[in-house]
BAFILO-617313 format. One record per atom (N, C-alpha, C): residue in three letters; x, y, z. Coordinates in pm, whole numbers, padded with zeros to 5 digits, always signed. Example, Ala and Ser with C-alpha at 12.3 -4.5 7.8 and 13.67 -1.06 7.14 Angstrom:
ALA+01319-00569+00780 ALA+01230-00450+00780 ALA+01320-00330+00780 SER+01285-00225+00708 SER+01367-00106+00714 SER+01290+00003+00787 
// end
This chain:
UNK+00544+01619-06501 UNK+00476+01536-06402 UNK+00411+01625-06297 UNK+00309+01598-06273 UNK+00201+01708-06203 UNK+00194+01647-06024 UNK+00197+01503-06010 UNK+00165+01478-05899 UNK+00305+01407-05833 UNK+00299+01443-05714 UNK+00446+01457-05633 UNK+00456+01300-05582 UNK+00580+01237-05645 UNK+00631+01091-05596 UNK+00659+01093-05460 UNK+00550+00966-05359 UNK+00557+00917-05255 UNK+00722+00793-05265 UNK+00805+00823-05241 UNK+00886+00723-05254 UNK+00938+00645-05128 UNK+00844+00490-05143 UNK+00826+00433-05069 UNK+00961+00373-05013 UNK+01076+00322-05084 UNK+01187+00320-05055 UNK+01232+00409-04993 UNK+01265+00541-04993 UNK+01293+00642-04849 UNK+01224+00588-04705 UNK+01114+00592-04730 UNK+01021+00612-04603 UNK+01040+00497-04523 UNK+01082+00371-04627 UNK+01090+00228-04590 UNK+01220+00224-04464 UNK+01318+00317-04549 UNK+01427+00305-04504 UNK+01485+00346-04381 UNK+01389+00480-04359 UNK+01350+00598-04259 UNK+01298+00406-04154 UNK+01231+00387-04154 UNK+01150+00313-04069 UNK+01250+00199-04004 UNK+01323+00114-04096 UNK+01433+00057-04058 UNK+01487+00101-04002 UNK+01552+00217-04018 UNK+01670+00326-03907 UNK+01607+00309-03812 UNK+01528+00354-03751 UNK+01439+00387-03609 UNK+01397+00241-03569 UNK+01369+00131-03643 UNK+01403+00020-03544 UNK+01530-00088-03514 UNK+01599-00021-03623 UNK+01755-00111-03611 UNK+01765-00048-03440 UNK+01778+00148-03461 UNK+01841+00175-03373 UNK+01777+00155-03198 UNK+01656+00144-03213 UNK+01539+00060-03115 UNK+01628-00084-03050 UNK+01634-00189-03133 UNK+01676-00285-03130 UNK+01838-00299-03061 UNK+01885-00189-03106 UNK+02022-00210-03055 UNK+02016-00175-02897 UNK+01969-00065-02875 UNK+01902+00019-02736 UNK+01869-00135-02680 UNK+01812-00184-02711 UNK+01699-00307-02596 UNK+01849-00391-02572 UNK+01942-00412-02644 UNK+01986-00517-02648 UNK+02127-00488-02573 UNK+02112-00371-02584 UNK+02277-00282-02466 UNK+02146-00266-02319 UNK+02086-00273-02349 UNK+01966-00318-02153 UNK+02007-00456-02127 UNK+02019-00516-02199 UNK+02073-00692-02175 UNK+01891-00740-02204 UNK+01822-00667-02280 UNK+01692-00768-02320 UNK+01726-00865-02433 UNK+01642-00923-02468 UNK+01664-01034-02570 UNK+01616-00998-02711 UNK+01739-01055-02792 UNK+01740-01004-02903 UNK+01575-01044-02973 UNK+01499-00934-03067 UNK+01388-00958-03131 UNK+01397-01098-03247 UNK+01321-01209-03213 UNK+01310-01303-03298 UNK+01195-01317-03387 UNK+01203-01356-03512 UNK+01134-01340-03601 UNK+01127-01524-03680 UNK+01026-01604-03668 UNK+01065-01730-03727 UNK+00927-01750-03855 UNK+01011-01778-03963 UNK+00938-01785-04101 UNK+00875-01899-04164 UNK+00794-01937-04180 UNK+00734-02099-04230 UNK+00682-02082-04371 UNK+00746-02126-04439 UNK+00696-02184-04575 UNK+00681-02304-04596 UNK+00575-02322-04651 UNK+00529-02402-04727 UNK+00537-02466-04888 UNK+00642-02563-04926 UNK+00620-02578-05076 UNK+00769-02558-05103 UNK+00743-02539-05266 UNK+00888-02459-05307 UNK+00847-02317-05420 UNK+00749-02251-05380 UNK+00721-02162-05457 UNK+00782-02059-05468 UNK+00854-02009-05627 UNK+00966-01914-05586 UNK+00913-01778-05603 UNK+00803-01702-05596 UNK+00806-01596-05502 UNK+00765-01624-05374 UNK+00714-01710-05324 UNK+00700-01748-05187 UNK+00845-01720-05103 UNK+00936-01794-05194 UNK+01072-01852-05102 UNK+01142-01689-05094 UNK+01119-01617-05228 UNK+01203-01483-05236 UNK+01172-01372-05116 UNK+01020-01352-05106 UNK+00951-01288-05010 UNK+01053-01284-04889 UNK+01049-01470-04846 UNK+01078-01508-04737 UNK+01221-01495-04719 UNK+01328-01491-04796 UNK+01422-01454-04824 UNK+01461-01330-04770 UNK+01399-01217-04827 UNK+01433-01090-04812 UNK+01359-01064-04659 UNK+01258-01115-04614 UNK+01245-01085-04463 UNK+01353-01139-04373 UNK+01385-01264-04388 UNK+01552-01301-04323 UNK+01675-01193-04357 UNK+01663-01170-04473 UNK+01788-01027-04474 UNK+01736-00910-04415 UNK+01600-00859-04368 UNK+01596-00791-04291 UNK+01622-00784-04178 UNK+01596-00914-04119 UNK+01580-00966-03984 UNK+01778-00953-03968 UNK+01818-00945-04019 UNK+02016-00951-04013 UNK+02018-00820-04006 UNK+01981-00736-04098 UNK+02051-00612-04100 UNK+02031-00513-04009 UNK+01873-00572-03901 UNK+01874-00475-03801 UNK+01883-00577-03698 UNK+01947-00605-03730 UNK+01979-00676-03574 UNK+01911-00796-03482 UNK+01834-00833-03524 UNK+01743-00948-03520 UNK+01731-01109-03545 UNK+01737-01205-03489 UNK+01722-01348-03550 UNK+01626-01343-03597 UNK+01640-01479-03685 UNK+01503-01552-03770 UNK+01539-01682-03768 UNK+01449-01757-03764 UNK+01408-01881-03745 UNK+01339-01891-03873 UNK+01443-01973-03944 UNK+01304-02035-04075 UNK+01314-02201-04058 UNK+01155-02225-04130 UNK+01086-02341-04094 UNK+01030-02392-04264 UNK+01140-02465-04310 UNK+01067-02490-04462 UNK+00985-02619-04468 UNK+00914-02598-04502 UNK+00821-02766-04505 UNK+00794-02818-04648 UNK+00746-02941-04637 UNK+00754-02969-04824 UNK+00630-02973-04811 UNK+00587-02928-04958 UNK+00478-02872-05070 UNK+00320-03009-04963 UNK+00373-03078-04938 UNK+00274-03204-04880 UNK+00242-03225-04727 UNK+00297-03100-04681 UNK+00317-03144-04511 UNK+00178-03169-04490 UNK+00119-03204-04391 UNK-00044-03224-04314 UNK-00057-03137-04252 UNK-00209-03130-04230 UNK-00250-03003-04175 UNK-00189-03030-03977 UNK-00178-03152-03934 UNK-00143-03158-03793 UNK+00044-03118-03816 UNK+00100-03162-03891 UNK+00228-03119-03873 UNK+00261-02951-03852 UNK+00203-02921-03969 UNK+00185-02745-03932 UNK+00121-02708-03819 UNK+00067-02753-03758 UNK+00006-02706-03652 UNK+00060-02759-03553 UNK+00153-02824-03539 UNK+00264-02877-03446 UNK+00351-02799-03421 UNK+00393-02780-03568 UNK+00511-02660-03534 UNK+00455-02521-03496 UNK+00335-02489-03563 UNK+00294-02355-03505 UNK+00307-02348-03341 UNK+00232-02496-03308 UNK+00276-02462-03134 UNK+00353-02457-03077 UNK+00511-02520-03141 UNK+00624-02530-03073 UNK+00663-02356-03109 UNK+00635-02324-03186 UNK+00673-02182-03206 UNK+00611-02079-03093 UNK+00459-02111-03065 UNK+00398-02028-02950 UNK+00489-02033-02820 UNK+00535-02124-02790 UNK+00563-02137-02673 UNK+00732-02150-02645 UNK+00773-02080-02757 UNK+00914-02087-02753 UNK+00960-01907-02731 UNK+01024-01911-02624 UNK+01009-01774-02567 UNK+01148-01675-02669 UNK+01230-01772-02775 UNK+01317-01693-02828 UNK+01256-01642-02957 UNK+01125-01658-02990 UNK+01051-01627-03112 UNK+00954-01548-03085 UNK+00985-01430-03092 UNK+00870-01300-03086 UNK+00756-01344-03183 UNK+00773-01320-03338 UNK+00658-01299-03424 UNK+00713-01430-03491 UNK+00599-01469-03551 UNK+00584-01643-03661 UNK+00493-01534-03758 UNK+00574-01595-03851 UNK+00495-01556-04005 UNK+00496-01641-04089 UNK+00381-01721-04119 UNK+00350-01808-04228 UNK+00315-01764-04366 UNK+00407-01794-04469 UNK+00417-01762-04555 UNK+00297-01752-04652 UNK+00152-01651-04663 UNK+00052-01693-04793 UNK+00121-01664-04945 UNK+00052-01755-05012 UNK-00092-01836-04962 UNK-00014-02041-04938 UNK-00096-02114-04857 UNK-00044-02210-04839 UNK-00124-02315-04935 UNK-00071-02418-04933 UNK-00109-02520-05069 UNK-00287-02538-05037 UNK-00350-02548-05129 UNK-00468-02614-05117 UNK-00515-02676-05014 UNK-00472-02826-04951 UNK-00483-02944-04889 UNK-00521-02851-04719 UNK-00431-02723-04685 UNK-00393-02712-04585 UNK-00535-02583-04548 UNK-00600-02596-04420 UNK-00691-02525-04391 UNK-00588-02350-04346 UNK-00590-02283-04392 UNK-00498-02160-04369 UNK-00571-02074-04252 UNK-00730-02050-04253 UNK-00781-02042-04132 UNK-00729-02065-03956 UNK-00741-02205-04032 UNK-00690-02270-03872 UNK-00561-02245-03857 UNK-00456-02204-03964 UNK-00327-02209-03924 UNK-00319-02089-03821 UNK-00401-02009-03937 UNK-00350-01838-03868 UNK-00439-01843-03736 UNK-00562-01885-03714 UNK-00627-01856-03588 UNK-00521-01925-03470 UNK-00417-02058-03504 UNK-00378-02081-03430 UNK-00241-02027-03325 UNK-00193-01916-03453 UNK-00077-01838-03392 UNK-00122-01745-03258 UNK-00034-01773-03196 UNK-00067-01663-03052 UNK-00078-01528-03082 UNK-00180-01471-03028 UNK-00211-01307-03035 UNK-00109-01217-03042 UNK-00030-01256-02972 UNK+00074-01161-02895 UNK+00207-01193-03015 UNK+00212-01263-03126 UNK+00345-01354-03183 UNK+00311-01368-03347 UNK+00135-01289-03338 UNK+00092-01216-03451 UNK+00151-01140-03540 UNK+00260-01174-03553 UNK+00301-01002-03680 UNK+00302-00976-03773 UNK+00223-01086-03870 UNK+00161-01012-03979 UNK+00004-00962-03980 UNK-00044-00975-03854 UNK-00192-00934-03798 UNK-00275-00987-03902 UNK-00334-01101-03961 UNK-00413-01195-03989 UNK-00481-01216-03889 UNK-00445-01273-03790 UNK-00569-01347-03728 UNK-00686-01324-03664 UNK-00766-01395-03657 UNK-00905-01301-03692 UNK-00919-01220-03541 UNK-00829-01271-03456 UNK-00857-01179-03323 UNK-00779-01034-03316 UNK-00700-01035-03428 UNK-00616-00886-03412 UNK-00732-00859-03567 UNK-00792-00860-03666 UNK-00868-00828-03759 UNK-00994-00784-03653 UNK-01033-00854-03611 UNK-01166-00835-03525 UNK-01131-00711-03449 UNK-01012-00658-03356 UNK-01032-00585-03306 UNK-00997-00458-03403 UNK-00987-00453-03501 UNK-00883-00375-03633 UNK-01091-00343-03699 UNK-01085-00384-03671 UNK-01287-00384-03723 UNK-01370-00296-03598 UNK-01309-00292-03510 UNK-01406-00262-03415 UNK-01356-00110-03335 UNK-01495-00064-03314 UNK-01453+00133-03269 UNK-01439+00099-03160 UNK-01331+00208-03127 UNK-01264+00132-02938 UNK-01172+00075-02939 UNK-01157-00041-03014 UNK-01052-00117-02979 UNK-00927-00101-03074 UNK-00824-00165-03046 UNK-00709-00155-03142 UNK-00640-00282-03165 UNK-00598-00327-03291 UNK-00486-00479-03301 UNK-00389-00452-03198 UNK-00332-00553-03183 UNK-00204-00533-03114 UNK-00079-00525-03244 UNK-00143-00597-03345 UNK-00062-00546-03473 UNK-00153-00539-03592 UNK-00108-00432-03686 UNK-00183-00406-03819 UNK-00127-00498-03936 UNK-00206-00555-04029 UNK-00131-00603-04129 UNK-00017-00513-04200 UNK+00050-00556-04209 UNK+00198-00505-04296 UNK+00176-00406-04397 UNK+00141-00444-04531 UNK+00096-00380-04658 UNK+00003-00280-04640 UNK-00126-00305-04558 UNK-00237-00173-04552 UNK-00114-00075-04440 UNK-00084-00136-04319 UNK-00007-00018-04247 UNK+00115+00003-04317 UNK+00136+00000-04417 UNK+00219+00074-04479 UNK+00203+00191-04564 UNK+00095+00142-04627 UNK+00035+00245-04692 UNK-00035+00381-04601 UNK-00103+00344-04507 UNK-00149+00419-04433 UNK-00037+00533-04414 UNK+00104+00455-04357 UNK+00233+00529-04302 UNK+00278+00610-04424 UNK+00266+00585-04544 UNK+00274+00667-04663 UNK+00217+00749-04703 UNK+00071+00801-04662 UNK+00015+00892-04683 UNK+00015+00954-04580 UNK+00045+00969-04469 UNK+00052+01065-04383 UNK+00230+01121-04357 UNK+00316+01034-04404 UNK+00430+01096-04458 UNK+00443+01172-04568 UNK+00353+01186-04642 UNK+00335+01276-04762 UNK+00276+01399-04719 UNK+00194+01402-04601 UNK+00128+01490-04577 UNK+00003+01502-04606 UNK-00064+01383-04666 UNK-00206+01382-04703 UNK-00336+01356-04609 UNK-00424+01479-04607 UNK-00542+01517-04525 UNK-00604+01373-04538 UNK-00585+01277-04425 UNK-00699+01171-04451 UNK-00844+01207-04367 UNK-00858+01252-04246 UNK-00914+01281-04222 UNK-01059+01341-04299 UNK-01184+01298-04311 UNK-01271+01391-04377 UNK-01293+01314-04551 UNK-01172+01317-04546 UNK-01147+01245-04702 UNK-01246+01128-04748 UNK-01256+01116-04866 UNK-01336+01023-04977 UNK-01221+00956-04986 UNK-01212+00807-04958 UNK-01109+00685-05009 UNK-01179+00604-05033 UNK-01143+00529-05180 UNK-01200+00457-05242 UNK-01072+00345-05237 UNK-01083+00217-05169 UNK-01020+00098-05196 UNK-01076-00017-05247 UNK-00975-00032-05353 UNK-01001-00146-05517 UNK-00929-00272-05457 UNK-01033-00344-05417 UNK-01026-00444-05433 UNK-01012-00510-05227 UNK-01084-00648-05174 UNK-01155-00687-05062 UNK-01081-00797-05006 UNK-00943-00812-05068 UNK-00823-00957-05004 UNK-00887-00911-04820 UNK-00830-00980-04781 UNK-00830-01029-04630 UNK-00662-00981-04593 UNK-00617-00953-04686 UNK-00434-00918-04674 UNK-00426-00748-04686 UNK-00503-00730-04740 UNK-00483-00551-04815 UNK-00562-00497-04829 UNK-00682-00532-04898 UNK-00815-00424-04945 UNK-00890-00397-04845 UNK-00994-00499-04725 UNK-01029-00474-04624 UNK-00933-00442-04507 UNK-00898-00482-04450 UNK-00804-00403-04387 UNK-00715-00287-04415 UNK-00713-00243-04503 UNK-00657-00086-04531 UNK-00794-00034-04539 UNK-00909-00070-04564 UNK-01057+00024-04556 UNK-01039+00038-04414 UNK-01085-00047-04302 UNK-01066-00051-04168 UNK-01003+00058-04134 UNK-00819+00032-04139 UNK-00779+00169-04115 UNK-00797+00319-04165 UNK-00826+00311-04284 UNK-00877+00425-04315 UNK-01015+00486-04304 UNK-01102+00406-04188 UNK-01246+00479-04103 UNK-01193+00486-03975 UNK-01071+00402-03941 UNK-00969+00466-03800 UNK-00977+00550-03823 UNK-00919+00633-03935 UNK-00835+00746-03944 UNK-00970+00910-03957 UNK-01054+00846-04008 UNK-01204+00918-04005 UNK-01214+00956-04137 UNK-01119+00850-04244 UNK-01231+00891-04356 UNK-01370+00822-04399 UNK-01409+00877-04515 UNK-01530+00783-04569 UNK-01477+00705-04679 UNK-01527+00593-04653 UNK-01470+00483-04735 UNK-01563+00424-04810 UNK-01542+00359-04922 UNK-01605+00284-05020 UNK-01501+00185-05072 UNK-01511+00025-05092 UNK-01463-00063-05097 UNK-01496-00105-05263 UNK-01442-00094-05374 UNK-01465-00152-05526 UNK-01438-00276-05521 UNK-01485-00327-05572 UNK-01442-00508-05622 UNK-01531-00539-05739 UNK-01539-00706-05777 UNK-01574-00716-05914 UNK-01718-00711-05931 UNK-01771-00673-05837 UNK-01959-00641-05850 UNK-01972-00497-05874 UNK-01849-00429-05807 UNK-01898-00301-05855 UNK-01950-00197-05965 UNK-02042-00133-05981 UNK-02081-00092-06108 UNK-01998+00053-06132 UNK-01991+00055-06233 UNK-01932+00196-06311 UNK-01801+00250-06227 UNK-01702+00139-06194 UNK-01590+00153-06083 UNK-01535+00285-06148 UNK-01515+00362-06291 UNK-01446+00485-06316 UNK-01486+00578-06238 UNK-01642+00594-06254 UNK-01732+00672-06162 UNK-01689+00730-06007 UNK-01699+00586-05970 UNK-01678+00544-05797 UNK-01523+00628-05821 UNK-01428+00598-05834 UNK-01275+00661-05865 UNK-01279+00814-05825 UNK-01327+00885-05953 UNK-01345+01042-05999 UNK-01372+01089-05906 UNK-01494+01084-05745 UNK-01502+01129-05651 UNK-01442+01103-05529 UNK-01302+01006-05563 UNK-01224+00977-05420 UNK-01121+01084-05435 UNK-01088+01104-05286 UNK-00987+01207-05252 UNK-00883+01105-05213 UNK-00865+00975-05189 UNK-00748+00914-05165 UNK-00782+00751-05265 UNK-00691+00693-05330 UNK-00733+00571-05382 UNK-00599+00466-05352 UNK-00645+00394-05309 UNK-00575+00273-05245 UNK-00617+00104-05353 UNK-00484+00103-05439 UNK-00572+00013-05552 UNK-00448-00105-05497 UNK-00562-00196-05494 UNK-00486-00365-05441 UNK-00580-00456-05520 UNK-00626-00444-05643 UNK-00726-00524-05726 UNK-00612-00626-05824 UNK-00497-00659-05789 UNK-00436-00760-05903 UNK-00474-00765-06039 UNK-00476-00621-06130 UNK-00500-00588-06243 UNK-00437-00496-06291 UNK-00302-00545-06399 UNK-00248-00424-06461 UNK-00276-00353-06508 UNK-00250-00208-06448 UNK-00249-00087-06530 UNK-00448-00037-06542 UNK-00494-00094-06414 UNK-00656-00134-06454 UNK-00672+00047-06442 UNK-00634+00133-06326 UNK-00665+00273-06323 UNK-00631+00360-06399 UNK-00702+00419-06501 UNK-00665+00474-06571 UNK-00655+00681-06553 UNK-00629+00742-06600 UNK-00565+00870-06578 UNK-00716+00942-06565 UNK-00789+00906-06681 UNK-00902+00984-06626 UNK-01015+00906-06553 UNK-00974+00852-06447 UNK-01045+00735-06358 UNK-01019+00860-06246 UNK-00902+00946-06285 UNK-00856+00991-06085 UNK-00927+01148-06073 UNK-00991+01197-05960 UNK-00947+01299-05925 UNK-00823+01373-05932 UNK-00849+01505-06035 UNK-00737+01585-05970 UNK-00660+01625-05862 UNK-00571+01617-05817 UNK-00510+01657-05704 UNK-00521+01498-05609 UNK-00601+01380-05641 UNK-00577+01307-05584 UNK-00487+01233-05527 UNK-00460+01130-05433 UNK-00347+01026-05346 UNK-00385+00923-05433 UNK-00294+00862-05462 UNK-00301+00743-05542 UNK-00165+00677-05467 UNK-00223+00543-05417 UNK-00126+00416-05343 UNK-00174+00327-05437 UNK-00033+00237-05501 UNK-00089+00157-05621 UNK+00009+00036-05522 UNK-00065-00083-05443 UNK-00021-00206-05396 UNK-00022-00300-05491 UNK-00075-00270-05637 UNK+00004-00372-05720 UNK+00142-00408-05774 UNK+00145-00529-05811 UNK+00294-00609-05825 UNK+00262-00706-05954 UNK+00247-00652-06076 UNK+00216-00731-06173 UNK+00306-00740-06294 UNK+00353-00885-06390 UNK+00444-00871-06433 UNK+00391-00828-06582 UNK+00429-00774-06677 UNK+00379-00754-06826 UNK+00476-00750-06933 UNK+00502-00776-07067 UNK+00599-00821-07120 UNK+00622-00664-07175 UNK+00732-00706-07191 UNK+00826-00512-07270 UNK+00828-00542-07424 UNK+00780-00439-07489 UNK+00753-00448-07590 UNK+00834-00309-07665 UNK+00836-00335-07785 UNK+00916-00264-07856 UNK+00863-00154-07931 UNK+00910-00067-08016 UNK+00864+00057-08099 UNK+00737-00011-08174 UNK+00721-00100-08193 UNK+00605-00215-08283 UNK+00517-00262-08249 UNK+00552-00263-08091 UNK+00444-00313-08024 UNK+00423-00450-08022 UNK+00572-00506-08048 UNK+00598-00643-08004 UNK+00682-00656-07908 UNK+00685-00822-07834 UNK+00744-00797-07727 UNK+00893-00816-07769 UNK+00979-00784-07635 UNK+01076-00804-07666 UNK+01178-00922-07598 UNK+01281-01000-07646 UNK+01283-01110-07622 UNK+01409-01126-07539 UNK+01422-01214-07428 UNK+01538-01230-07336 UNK+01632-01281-07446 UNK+01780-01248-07491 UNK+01854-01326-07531 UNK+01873-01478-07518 UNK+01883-01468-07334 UNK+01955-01553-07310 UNK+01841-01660-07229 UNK+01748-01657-07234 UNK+01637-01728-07197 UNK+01553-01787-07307 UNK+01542-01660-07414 UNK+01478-01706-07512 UNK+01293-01667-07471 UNK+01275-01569-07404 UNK+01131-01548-07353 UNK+01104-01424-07318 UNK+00985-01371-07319 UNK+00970-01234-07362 UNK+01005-01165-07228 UNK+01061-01044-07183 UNK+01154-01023-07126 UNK+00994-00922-07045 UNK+00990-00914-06897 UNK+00874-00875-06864 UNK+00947-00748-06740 UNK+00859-00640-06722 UNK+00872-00562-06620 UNK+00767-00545-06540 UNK+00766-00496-06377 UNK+00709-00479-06305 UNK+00615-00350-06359 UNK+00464-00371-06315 UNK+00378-00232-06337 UNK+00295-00243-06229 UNK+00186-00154-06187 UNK+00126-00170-06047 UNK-00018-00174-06125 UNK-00163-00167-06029 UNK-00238-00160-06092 UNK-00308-00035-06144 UNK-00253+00065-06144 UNK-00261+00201-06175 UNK-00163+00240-06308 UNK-00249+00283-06394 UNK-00128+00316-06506 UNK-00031+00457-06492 UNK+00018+00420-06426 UNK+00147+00530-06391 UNK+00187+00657-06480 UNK+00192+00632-06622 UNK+00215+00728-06715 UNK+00106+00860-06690 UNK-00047+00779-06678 UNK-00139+00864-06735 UNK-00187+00904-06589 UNK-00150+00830-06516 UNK-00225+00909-06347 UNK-00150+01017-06279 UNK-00010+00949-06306 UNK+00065+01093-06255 UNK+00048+01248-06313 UNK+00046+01276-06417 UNK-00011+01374-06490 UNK-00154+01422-06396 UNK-00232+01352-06326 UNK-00375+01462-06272 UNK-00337+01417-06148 UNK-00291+01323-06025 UNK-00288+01283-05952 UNK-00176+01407-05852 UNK-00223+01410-05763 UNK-00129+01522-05640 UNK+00007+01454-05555 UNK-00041+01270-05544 UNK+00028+01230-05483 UNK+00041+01108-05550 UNK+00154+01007-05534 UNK+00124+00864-05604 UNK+00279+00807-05608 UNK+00213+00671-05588 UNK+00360+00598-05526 UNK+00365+00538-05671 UNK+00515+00432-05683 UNK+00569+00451-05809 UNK+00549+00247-05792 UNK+00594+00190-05892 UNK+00620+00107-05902 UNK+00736-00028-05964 UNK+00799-00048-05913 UNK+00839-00052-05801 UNK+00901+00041-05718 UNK+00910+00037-05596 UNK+00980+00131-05482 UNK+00849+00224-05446 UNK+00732+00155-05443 UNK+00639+00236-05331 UNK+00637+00144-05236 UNK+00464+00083-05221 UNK+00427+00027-05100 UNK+00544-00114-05075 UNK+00575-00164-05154 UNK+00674-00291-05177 UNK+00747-00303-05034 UNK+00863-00196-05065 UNK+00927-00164-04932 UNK+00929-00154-04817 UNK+00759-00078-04784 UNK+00702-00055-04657 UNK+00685-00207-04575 UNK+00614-00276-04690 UNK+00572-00444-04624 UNK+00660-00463-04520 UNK+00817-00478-04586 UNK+00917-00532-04493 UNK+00958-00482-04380 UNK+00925-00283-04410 UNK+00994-00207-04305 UNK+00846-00241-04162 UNK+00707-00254-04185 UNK+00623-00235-04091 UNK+00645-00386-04045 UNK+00669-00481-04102 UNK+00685-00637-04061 UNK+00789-00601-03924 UNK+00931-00553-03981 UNK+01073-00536-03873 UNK+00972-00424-03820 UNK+00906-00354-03810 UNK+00841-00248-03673 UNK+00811-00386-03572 UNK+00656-00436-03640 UNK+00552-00536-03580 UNK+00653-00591-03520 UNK+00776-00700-03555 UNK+00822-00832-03505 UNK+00929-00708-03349 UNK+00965-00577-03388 UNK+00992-00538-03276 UNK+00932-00495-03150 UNK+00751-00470-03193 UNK+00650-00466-03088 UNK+00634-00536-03053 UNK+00638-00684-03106 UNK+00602-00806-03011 UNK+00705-00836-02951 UNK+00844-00812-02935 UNK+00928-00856-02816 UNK+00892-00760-02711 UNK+00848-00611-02751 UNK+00844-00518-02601 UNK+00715-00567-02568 UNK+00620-00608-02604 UNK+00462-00689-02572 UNK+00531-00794-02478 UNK+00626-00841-02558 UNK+00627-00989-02467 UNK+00757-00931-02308 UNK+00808-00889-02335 UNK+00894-00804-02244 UNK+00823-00777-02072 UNK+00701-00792-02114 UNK+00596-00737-01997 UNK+00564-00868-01910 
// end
């Protein structure tokens, strides 16, 4: 293996330490413990799991959470009822609404309606807007791109100057990790599905940041040598056997599937300098920069 594993689980973990031990500090001052309150929508079970494991974060460093489950049908005024009782409830630092929300429900208006300051998954278009703009700064970064960001400069990788090419334009990950990475002063180029000859575009990036929801789409000779490769995919694919058939759950009776990212891992690590794994790269970070964010907004609100 030629290119050196970013292992996002360390770094994740590193990040937790330093705000558990943050958190405990505020709370031997007699400040108020950091609250974190969660809203889902539906019964979607990676929705609910997500939301799950941010409540076990919110425990293990020390933190409440407030969850808010609503059924699959709520109205767009009920959610936005509770969003306000949440603004103005001084024991709830950050509200995080669970994406994506059902159809029926305008998600726009949800997120524009959360308070600036109570922002912590930085969606809304007033912490994006200033996350867009030279001069100014969010008061919080989205989760997933500032994680990644925090991963390549824990690796030690020159962003500065650098060619980064980011695959793929969500409103959650692809634009906003471009954003930060012309913070940071590289040159950026954004791929998505108009793009022409995307191998091309690849071969001359010095950092690649792939969030395009396509397994295994980067292939080995897609990368620069010596390149950073952050693979934010989470895609499931069935395990297959010496035959090249799949292989079957006993006890389910269904083809038995593993996690892959959108980078084919086998063949990139071999030319790649740097490159997170899947699972246990960016995955981890989500949760650890969420418990940062939901601890900036109590010292924000502290003031």
């Amino acid at each position: 293996m030629t290119a050196q594993l970013i292992d996002g689980t360390a770094i994740a973990q590193k990040v937790r330490n330093e705000v558990k031990e943050k958190v405990a500090k505020r709370i031997a001052e007699g400040k108020p413990q950091p609250g974190l309150a969660t809203v889902l929508v539906g019964d979607r079970i990676d929705s609910a799991t997500y939301v799950s494991m941010k409540q076990k974060a919110c425990a293990e460093l020390g933190m409440t959470s407030f969850h808010h489950p609503l059924p699959a049908d709520v109205s767009q005024e009920e959610l936005e009822d509770l969003i306000r009782k949440l603004n103005a409830d001084p024991k709830v630092h950050g509200i995080l609404v669970q994406l994506p929300l059902p159809a029926h429900l305008d998600e726009e208006r949800v997120l524009s309606l959360i308070s600036i300051e109570k922002d912590v998954d930085g969606f809304s278009p007033l912490n994006l807007g200033r996350l867009a703009q030279k001069g100014r700064e969010p008061l919080f970064v989205p989760c997933t791109p500032y994680g990644c960001i925090y991963l390549l400069k824990e690796a030690g990788v020159q962003i500065a100057g650098a060619n980064a090419v980011v695959l793929g334009r969500s409103n959650i990950v692809g634009m906003p990790a471009a954003l930060l990475l012309i913070k940071e002063n590289a040159t950026v180029t954004v791929v998505h599905s108009k793009t022409k000859d995307i191998p091309a575009v690849l071969r001359n990036a010095d950092i690649i940041i792939a969030a395009i929801g396509r397994a295994q789409m980067v292939r080995g000779d897609w990368i620069k040598p010596g390149a950073a490769v952050i693979d934010v995919g989470i895609n499931g694919v069935p395990v297959l056997d010496a035959n090249g058939n799949p292989v079957i759950n006993e006890k389910t009776g269904k083809p038995k599937q593993k996690l892959v990212g959108d980078v084919n891992f086998e063949e990139a690590k071999e030319v790649a300098g740097f490159i997170t794994p899947v699972p246990g790269g960016v995955g981890p970070m989500t949760i650890a920069m969420l418990m940062a964010n939901t601890l900036r907004a109590a010292e924000i609100q502290d003031k």
